[in-house]
N, C-alpha and C positions, 0 to 999 in steps of 0.2 A: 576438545574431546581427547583424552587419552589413548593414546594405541599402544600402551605393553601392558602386558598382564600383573598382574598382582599377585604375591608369592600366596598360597592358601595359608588359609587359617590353621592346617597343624603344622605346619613351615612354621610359623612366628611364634605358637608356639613353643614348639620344641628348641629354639632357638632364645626364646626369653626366659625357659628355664637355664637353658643351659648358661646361657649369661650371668644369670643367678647364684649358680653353683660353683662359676668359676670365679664368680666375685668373693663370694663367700671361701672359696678355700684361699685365695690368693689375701685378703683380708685377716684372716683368724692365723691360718696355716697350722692350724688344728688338726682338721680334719684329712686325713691320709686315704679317706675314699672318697673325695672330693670328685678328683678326674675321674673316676670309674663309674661314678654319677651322671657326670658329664658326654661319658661315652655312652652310656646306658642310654641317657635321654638322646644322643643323637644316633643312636642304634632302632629306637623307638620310632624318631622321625621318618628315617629312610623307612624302614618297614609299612609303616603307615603312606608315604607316600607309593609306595608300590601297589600296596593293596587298591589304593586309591585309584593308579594310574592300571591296574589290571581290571578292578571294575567298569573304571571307564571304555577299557579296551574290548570289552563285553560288552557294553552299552552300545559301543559303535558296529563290532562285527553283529550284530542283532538288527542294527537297520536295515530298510526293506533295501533291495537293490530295483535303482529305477531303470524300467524298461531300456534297451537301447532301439533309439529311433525317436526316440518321445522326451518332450519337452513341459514341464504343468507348473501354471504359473498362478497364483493365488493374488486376493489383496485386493479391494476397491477402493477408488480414491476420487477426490472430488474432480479434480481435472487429469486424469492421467490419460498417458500419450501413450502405452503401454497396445490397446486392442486398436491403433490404429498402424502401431510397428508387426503387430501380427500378422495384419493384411499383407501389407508390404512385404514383409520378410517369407511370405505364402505365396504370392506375385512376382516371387525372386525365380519359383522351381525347386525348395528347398523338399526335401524329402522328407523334414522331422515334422514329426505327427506333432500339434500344438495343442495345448490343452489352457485353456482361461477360466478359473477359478470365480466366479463374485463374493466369496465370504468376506467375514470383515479380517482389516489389516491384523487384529488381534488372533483371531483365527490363524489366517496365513503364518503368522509367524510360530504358531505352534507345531502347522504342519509341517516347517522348514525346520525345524530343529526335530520332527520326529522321522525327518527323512523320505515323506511324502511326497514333497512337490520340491524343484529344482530354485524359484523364485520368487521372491515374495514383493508387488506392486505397491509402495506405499508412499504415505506425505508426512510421513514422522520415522523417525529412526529405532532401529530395537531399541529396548528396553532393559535395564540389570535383569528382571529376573527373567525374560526371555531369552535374554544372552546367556543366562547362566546354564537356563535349561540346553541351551545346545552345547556348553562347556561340558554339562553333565553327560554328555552322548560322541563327548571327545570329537567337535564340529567347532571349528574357526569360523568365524564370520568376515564377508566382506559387505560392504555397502560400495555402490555405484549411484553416483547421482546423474539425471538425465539432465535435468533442469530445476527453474527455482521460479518462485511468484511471491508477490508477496500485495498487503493490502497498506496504502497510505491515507493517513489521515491527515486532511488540510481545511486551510480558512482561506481565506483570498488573500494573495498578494496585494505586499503592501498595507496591511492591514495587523493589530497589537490588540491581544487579548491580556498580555502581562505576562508572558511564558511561551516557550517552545519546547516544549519537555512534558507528556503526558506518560503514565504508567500502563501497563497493560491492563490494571486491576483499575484506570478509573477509566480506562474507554468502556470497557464494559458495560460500568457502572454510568455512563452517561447514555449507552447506547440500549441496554437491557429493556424488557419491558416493566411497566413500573416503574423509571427513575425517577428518581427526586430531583434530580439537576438541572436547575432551569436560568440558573447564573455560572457564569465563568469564575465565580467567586466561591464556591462552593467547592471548587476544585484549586483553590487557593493562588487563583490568579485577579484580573480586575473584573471590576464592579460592570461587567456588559454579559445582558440575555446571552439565554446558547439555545439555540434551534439547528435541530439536527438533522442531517440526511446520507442517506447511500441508493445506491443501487436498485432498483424492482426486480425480483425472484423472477418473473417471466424475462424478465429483458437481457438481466446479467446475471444468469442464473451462478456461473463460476466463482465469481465476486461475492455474491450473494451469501453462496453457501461455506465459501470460506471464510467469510467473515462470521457466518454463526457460530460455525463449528471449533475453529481457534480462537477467536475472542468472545464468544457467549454462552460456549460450551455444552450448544445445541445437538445432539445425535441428528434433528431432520430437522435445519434451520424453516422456519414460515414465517411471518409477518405476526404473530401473535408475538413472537420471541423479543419483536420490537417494539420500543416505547408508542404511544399511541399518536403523538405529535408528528413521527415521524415522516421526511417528507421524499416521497420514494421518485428513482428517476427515471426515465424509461431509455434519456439520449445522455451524454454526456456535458449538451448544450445547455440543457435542463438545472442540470449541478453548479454546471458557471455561474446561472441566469440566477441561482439559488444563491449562489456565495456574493456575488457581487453585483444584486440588482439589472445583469444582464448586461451583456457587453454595450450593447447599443445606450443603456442609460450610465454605465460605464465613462463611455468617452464622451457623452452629452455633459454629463456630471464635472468634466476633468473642464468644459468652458466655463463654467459659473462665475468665474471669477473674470475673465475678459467677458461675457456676457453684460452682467451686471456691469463693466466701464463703459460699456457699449451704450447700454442702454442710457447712464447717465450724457452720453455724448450729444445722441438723439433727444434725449428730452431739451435739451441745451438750445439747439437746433430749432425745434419745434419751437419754445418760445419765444425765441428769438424772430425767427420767420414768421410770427404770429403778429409781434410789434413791429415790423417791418410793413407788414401786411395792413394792420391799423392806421399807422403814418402814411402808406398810401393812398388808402381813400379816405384819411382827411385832406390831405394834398387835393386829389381829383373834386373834392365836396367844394373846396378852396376857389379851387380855378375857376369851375363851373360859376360860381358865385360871383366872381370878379368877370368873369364872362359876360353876364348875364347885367351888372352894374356898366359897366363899359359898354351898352349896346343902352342901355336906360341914359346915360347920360351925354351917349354920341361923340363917344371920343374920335380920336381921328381913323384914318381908316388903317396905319401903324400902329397904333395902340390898342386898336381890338384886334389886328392879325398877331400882335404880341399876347394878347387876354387866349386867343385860339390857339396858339402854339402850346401855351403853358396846358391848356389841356387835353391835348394831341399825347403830350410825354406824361401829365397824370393818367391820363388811360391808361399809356403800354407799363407807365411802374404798377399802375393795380393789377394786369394781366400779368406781369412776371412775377408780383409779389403773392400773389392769387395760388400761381402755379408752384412758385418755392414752396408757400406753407400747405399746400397738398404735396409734396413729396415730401417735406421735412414732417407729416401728420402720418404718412405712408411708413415709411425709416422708424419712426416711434413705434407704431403699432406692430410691424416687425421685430422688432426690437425687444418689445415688452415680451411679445410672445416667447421665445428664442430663451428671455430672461425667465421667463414660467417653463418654460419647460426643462431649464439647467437646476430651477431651484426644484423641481418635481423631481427630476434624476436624483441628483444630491441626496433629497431626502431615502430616498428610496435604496440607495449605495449607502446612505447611511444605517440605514435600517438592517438592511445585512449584513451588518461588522458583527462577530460574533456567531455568525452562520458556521456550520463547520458539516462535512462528508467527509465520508470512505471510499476510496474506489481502487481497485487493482492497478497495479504500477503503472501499467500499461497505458491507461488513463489518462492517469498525471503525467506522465513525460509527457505527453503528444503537449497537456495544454502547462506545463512547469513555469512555465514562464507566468503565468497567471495565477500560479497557488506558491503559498506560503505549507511547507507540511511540516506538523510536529515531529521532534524524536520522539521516540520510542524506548522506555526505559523497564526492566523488569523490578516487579513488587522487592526481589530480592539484593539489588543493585547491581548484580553480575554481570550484566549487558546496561547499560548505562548511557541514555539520550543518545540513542544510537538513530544517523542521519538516516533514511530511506536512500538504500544506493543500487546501482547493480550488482555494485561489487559487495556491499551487506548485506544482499539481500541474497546472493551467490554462496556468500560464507554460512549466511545463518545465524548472523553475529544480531539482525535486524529481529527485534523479536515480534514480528508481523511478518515476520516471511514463513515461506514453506519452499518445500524442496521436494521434487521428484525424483524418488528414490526406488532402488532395485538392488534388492538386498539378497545376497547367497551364499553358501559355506568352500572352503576350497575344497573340501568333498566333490561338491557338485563342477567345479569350477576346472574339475579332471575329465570332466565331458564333453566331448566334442561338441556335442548337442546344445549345448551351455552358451560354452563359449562362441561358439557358429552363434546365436542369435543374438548373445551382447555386442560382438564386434560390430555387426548390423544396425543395431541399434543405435549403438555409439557415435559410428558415421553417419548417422542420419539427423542424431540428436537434434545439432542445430538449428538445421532446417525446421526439423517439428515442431522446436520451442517459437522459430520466429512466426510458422503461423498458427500458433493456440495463443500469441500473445504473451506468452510466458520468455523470459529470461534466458537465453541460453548458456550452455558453456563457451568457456574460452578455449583458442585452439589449445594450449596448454592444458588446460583441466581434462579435455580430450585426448592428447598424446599420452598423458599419463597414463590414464585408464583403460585406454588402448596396449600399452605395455604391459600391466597386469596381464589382459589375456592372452600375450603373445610369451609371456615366460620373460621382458628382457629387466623385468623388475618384480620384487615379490608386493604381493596388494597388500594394502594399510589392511589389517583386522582391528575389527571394532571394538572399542572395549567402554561400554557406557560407563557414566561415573555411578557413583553408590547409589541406590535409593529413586535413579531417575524415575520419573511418573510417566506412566502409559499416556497418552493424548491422541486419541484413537476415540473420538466423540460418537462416532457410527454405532458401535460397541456397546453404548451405554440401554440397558435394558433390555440387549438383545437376549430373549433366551438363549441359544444357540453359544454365546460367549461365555470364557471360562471366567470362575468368580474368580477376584482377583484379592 
C-alpha cells in the first residue's frame, strides 16, 4: 500500500503542457513566445492550485468541531474487540463520554471524513474514493491495526490432490451454494471427489461469518449461502474425523500393513499346530492299538509296560498338541480380526483423500501438524500462493486474512480524547487478540504505533491505490448505505 500522495491531476497537467511548449520552442526555436507560454501555463497551475487548496481550507474550517470530553466511534465488524476495549477503558476511571456507533463500516467512514465521529471500527481498509472524500475536506488519514484473523483452507496431512495453490475465485466457487464441483479435477488438479466442510454458524459463529462475508460475499452469511452437501462441524474433532477418517481409524489404518504380516504369521501357526495336532492322535490311535495287540497276544510283562509307556506320552502329546492348536486357532482369530479392522480403517482414510474445510487459523495451528493447507492466490496474480502464516496473515499479504482496524484523521488524532483511548487500546491489544483467538501484534508493530500517539514519529497516512473496491459485504442492500 502506498503512503505518499500523488501530485493532482491539474499538477500534471499544467506540467505536461508545459513540457510541451518547451519542447516545441527549444525544437523549432521559432516560436519567441514559447516561454511566455510556458510561464502562463505554470502561472495557471499555481493559481489553480491555490484555489484548490483555499477550497479545501473551507471545507475543513466548515467541520463540525467534536465536543471536548467525548469520544464516538462508528463501524461494525464481525469479530471486533473494539466494545469490549470500551468497557475496559470505562473501568479504567476515564472521564471521556464514549459513544459506540453500530452502522455499517461504509457508513462509518463517511462520518469520519465528514468530521462526525473521531473513529471508525472496521475489518477492511478505506477505500480511493473514501479517502478522497476526506482529502476533499483537507483530512489525512491514519489507520491503526489492532489485530489480524484470517480463514485457512486444508486437506489432511500427508495427503495429494495434485496442487497446493487455490484462487480466491475457485474457493468460492467450490464452497458457494450451487456448485458444480464435485472433482478436484474440475478445478484443474487430480482426478479425486471433493467433499466439502467448515464450521456450523451456531458453534463458530466468527469463522462462519467471515467466511461468508470475504469469500462468498454474503451481507448476513446462513447455511442457504452453502452448497448443499455441505458437511457442517460443531467441534474441531469433527473436522479432523471428516478429513482423515478420524484419528482413531487414522492410526488403526497406519498398521494394515504389519497387520496383514501378522495375520499371515498366525495362519502359519494355526496350520501348522493343526498337523501337529493330527499326528498326535494318530500316534495316541497307534499306541492304543499296539496296547491293546500286546495284552491279546501276552507279551511279556516288559513288553506291554513298554506298549503302556508309549501311550502315557501319546496322551500328554494330544493334550499339548490339543492345547497349541487352541491358542494357535486363538492368535488367528485375533489376528484376522485386528486384520479387518486396519482394512476397514484404510478404506475409510482412504475415502477421505480429497475431503477438504475451512476453519479460522486459530484452529489449524492447535491441530497443523495434522492438515495440509492450500495457498492462497488472488484472481489477479498480485498476491500469489501465498502460505497461511502469522506473519501473512499479520501483513495482509495472505488474501484470507482480515485485519482489525481503527481507522482516524490527524485532525482527530490532536485530541487528547483520541489519543487517551488508542494508547489504551494499544497496550491491551495483545492480550485481547490472545483471548478472541485472533492473531496479535508484535511487540514491534506496537512500539510503533505507540510512537505515533506520543508525537516521537509522524503516522504512516494512507493512501489506497487507484480504483480499490469497497469490501464491506454488511453494506450490500442496506437502505441506509450510500449508492456507490
Amino acid at each position: 500500500m502506498a503512503t505518499r500522495r500523488t501530485i493532482g491531476r491539474v499538477t500534471l497537467g499544467a506540467v505536461a503542457l508545459a513540457g510541451m511548449l518547451l519542447l516545441a520552442a527549444c525544437s523549432q526555436d521559432v516560436d519567441p513566445d514559447a516561454g511566455d507560454l510556458v510561464a502562463d501555463a505554470q502561472a495557471q497551475d499555481y493559481a489553480a492550485q491555490a484555489a484548490a487548496q483555499h477550497q479545501v481550507k473551507q471545507a475543513n474550517d466548515a467541520l463540525p468541531e467534536r465536543p471536548v470530553g467525548t469520544l464516538a466511534i462508528d463501524g461494525t465488524t464481525t469479530f471486533s474487540l473494539t466494545p469490549d476495549e470500551v468497557d475496559r477503558y470505562n473501568a479504567t476511571g476515564s472521564a471521556t463520554e464514549i459513544t459506540l456507533g453500530k452502522n455499517t463500516q461504509d457508513q462509518a467512514f463517511q462520518e469520519l471524513c465528514a468530521g462526525k465521529i473521531d473513529l471508525v471500527d472496521s475489518e477492511r481498509r478505506i477505500t480511493r474514493s473514501e479517502w478522497e472524500a476526506c482529502q476533499a475536506v483537507g483530512l489525512d488519514v491514519v489507520q491503526f491495526q489492532i489485530a489480524s484473523d484470517g480463514i485457512v483452507v486444508a486437506i489432511k496431512s500427508e495427503s495429494d490432490v495434485g496442487g497446493d495453490c487455490l484462487s480466491t475465485d475457485q474457493v468460492q466457487e467450490t464452497w458457494r451454494a450451487g456448485s458444480p464441483i464435485t472433482n478436484w479435477s474440475q478445478l484443474g488438479l487430480d482426478d479425486v471427489p471433493v467433499a466439502v466442510g467448515g464450521p456450523s454458524q451456531s458453534s463458530f459463529p466468527v469463522g462462519f461469518e467471515t467466511f461468508g462475508k470475504t469469500v462468498l460475499g454474503s451481507p448476513a452469511p446462513g447455511p442457504t449461502d452453502l452448497r448443499s452437501d455441505y458437511f457442517s462441524y460443531d467441534r474441531f474433532g469433527q473436522a479432523r474425523t471428516f478429513l482423515n477418517g478420524g484419528a482413531r481409524n487414522a492410526r488403526i489404518a497406519q498398521t494394515y500393513a504389519d497387520s496383514a504380516r501378522q495375520l499371515g504369521l498366525r495362519k502359519s501357526e494355526l496350520v501348522s499346530s493343526r498337523q501337529v495336532r493330527i499326528d498326535a492322535h494318530n500316534e495316541l490311535d497307534k499306541a492304543t492299538a499296539e496296547r491293546a495287540k500286546g495284552i491279546r497276544d501276552k507279551r511279556s510283562p516288559a513288553a506291554q509296560a513298554k506298549d503302556e509307556a508309549r501311550v502315557v506320552a501319546a496322551r500328554a502329546a494330544v493334550t499339548k498338541a490339543d492345547e497349541a492348536a487352541r491358542k494357535a486357532r486363538v492368535g488367528f482369530d485375533r489376528a484376522k480380526a485386528r486384520a479387518a479392522r486396519a482394512a476397514t480403517a484404510r478404506r475409510t482414510v482412504e475415502r477421505s483423500t480429497g475431503h477438504v474445510v475451512y476453519a479460522r487459523f486459530s484452529s489449524y495451528e492447535l491441530f497443523e501438524e495434522e492438515l495440509r493447507p492450500f495457498e492462497i492466490t488472488t484472481p489477479d496474480g498480485h498476491r500469489n500462493c501465498v502460505f497461511p502464516s502469522q506473519t501473512t496473515i499479520a501483513s495482509g499479504d495472505y488474501p484470507l486474512s482480515t485485519q482489525v482496524l481503527i481507522t482516524t484523521t490527524t485532525r482527530s488524532l490532536k485530541r487528547k480524547e483520541v489519543t487517551g483511548f488508542l494508547k489504551d487500546y494499544l497496550e491491551s491489544a495483545q492480550e485481547a487478540a490472545t483471548a478472541a483467538a485472533m492473531i496479535g501484534l508484535t511487540d514491534r508493530a506496537v512500539a510503533e504505533e505507540l510512537q505515533w500517539l506520543d508525537g516521537v514519529h509522524r503516522p504512516v497516512l494512507v493512501v489506497p491505490a487507484e480504483d480499490e473496491p469497497a469490501t464491506d459485504p454488511e453494506a450490500i442492500d442496506t437502505p441506509a448505505a450510500p449508492a456507490r
